[in-house]
PASERO-629980 format. One record per residue (C-alpha): x negated, z, y; residue in one letter. Coordinates in steps of 0.2 Angstrom, whole numbers, plus 5000, padded with zeros to 4 digits. Layout:
BEGIN
XZYA
...
END
This chain:
BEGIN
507848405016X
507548565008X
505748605012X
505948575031X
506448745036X
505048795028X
503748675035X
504648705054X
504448895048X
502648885046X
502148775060X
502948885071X
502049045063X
500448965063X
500548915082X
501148745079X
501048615093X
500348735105X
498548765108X
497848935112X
497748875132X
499448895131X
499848705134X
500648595121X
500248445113X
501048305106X
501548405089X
502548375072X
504148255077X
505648255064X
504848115055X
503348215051X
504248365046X
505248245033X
503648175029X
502848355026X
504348415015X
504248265004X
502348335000X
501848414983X
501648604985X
499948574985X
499748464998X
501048575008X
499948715005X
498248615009X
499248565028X
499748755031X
498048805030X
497448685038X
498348695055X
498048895051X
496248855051X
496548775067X
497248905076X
496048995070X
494548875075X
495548875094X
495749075094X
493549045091X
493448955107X
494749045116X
494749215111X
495949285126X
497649215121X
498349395114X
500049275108X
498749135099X
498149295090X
499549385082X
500249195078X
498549195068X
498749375060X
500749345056X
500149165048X
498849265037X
500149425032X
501449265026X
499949175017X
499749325005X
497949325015X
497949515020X
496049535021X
496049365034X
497349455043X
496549605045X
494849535049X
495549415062X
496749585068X
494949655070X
494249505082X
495949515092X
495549695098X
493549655100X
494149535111X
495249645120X
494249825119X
494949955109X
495950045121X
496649895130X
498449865130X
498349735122X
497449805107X
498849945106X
499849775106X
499049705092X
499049855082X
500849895082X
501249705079X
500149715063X
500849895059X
502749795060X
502049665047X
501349815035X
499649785040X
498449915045X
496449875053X
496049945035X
496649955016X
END
């Protein structure tokens, strides 16, 4: 169908089936990506944000998976959500510390998206 590169796009950009442990669980199958693509742009919309929300909710709970964070930056840039990017871009280094690797990390990444800490 033609909406299921786009619904397999945005799970994977919004952490999909993973959870911010790093473990999987039992995520989307084919059928519920056909299901998904068969949904009004609306209710596509309303899933993305949804399982964005979620990542977001997991990254709240377990704040030191640095991949969980720029899935949740990335997610934001592609929803047009620039300010969410930036504020959960913001939380990333918090977590981190400022001069930490990982933070230099993040920063870069955002940077690659055409996103800086602030606008």
């Amino acid at each position: 169908s033609p909406w299921r590169g786009a619904v397999e796009q945005a799970l994977a950009k919004s952490g999909g089936p993973e959870v911010a442990s790093g473990g999987t669980t039992n995520g989307p199958d084919a059928g519920d990506i056909d299901a998904a693509s068969s949904m009004s742009p609306q209710d596509r919309e309303a899933m993305i944000n949804t399982m964005v929300a979620g990542l977001d909710d997991k990254l709240r709970q377990n704040p030191r998976d640095a991949e969980g964070w720029m899935r949740l930056v990335r997610s934001y840039v592609v929803l047009g959500k620039a300010d969410q990017a930036r504020g959960a871009l913001g939380r990333a280094i918090a977590v981190f510390g400022a001069d930490s690797d990982e933070a230099k990390k993040f920063t870069a990444f955002a940077a690659s998206l055409g996103l800086t800490a602030t606008e």
